[in-house]
Every structure is written in C-alpha cells, then in structure tokens.
N, C-alpha and C positions, 0 to 999 in steps of 0.2 A: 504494500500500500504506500509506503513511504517512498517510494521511484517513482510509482505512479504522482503523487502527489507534486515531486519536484520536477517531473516534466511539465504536468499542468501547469504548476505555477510559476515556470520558467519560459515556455513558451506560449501557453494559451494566458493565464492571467496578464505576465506580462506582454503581450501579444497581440493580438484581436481583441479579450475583452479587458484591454490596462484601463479604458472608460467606467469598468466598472472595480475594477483593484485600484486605481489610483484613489478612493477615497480613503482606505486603507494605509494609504503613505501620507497622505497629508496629514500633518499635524494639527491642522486651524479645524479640520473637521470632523476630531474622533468626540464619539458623544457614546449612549446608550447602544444606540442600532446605525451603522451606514451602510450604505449600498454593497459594499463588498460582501455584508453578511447574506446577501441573496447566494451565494456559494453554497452556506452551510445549508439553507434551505433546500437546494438543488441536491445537494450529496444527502441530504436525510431523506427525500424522497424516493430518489434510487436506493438509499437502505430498506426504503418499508415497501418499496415494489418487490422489490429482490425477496425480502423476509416472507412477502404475502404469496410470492410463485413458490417458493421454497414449502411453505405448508402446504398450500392450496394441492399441489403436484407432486409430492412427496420426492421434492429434488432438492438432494444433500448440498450441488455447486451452486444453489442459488443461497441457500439456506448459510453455507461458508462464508459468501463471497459479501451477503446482505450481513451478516454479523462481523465479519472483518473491517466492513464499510461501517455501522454503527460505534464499535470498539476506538477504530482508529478518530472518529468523530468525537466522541468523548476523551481521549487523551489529547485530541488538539484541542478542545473547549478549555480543560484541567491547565495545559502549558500552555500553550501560545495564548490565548484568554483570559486566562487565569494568572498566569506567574509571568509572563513576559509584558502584555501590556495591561495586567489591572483592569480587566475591564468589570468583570462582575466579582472579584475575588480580591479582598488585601492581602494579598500574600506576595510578600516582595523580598523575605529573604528566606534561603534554602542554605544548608549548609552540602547538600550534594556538587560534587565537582561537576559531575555529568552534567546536572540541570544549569550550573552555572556558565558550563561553556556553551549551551541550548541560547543562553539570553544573552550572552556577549556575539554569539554567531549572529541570530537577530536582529539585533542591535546593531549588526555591524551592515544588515541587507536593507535597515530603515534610514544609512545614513545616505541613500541616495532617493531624494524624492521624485524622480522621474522613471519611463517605463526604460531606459539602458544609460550607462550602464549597471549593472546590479550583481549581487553576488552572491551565495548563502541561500540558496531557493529550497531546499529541504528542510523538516524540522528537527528530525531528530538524528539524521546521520549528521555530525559535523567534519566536515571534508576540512583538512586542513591545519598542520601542526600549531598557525601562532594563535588558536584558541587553547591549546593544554600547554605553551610555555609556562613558565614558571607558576604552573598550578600545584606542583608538587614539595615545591621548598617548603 
C-alpha cells in the first residue's frame, strides 16, 4: 500500500490533480477540513466497495485488499493527521526515533509549496540517510 500510495502522491497528486493537493501545502489555508481531504473520502469509499464485494461474493482479494485499504487509512489519519500536522490530535511529541524521522521527512516535503520540485512523497518508508544522522548519539 505504501508504493502505491507514493506513486499516487508523487505523480497523480502532485500531477493532474496538484488543484486539489495544493491546499494541503499551503499554509494560509489548513483549517478543520480542505479540499485535499476529498482523497480520504475517495480511498474510504473504495474501502467499503471493496469490503461490501468481498462479503457480498465470498471473495477473500476483495475482502484483503478492502481491509488493507481501511488499515493503511487509519495509520495515515493516527500519523500524518494526527502526529505530523495536528490536525485532530495534540500529540506532538513521541519519543520513537522511527516516528521522528516520519515528521522530519515530512517536514522536509512541506518545505516546498509548489506542485515540483518536491521530495519525501511516501509516508512511512523514509528513503534517505540524513533523516537517521545523528539520531543515535
């Protein structure tokens, strides 16, 4: 789910629909709900089509693929939602190295507010040694 997710958001978010993720980078207009969260909407709905063939038809790969899609939607609501930008959640310190280099990678793909260039399109793989330097001293 997580490749999946960072192709998406590397060439389709950033991509064709950056009209609707650039509310997402601007800073003047995170509130409650922006335009970008039409995404989560879209991916919940393919969860409960997918969950409802999967009963409906007694088929185990819809059944997989719909709970994979739910799962991973609930660990990005917890992190990215919740621990990186605060939106419904005050949780803003972790003592986990892994989650910390989560919110520094991040952090490092909102410091370009336009659709390129950009960098860090994954959430939970962090590609790239200078998020774990000196996290260990």
């Amino acid at each position: 789910m997580e490749l999946l997710s960072w192709f998406l958001h590397k060439y389709i978010f950033h991509g064709v629909l950056w009209f609707i993720h650039k509310t997402h980078h601007n800073r003047t207009l995170h509130s409650t709900f922006e335009l970008n969260d039409i995404f989560s909407l879209i991916f919940s709905l393919i969860s409960i089509i997918l969950l409802y063939i999967g009963w409906s038809t007694p088929s185990s790969i819809h059944l997989a693929i719909g709970f994979g899609v739910t799962f991973y939607g609930f660990l990005y609501f917890i992190i990215h939602d919740g621990l990186i930008h605060q939106r419904y959640l005050s949780w803003n310190k972790t003592t986990s190295i892994y989650l910390k280099q989560i919110q520094r990678a991040h952090q490092r793909h909102h410091t370009y507010p336009n659709k390129t260039p950009s960098e860090e399109f994954g959430l939970f793989l962090i590609i790239g040694r200078k998020y774990w330097r000196n996290m260990f001293r």
